[in-house]
C-alpha positions as CSV (number, residue, x, y, z in Angstrom):
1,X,39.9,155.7,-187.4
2,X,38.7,155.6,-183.5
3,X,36.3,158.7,-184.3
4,X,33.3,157.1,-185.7
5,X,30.2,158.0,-184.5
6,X,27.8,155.1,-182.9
7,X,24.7,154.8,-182.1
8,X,23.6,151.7,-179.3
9,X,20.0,150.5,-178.5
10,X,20.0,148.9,-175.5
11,X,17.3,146.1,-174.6
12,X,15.6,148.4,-171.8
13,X,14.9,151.2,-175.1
14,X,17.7,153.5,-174.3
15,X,19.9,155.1,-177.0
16,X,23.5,156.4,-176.4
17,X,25.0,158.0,-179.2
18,X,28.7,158.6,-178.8
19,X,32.8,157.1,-179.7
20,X,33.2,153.4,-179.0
21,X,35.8,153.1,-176.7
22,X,35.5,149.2,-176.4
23,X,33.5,146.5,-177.4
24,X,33.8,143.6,-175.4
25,X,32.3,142.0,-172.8
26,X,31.7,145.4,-171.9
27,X,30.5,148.0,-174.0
28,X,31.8,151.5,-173.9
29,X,30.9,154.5,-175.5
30,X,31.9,158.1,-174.6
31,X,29.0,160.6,-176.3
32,X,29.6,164.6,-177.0
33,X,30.1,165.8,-173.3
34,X,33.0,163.3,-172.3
35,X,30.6,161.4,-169.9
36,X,30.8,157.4,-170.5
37,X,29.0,154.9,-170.9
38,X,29.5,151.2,-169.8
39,X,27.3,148.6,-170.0
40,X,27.7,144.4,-170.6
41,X,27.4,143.3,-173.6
42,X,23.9,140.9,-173.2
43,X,22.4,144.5,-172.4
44,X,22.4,145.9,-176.1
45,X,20.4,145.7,-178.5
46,X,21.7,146.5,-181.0
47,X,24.8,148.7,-182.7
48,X,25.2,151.0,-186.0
49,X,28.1,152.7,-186.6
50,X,27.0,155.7,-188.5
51,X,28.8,156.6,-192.0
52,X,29.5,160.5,-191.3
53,X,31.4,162.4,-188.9
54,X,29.8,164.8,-186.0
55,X,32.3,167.6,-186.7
56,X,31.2,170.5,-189.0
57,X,32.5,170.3,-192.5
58,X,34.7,173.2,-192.9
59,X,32.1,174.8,-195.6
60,X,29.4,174.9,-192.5
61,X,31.6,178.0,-191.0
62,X,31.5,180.2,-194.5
63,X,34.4,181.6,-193.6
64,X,36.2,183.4,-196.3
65,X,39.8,182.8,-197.4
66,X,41.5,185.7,-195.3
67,X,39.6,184.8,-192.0
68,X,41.0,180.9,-192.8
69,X,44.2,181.8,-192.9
70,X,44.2,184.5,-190.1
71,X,43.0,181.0,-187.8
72,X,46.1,179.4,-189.3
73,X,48.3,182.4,-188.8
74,X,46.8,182.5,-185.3
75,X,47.1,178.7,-184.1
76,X,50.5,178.4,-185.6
77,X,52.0,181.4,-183.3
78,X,50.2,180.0,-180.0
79,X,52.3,177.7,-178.3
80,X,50.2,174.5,-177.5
């Protein structure tokens, strides 16, 4: 929850495609870079939230099993 992707068309013809960080008054929307976007409410157009996620499925890497859990091995032994 919180990680759909959107998609807004705003009344000038603009698109922003990004995370919805509030929908208000104010419209918010953070795209792939970090950068946000704010804009009142009376300036879009229109709003979709799209039905699939922007991160890779993990069968997009072809990793095999070894290199899957040498990842594992690897992130569980760094202290984050």
């Amino acid at each position: 929850f919180g990680y759909e992707p959107w998609i807004i068309s705003t009344k000038d013809g603009g698109i922003v495609y990004g995370l919805m960080l509030s929908d208000g008054p104010v419209v918010t929307i953070m795209d792939m870079y970090g950068r946000r976007y704010m804009m009142e409410q009376e300036f879009v157009e229109r709003k979709k939230r799209l039905s699939f996620s922007p991160m890779p499925a993990p069968q997009d890497f072809a990793l095999s099993e070894q290199e899957v859990a040498d990842i594992s091995a690897y992130l569980l032994q760094v202290n984050l």
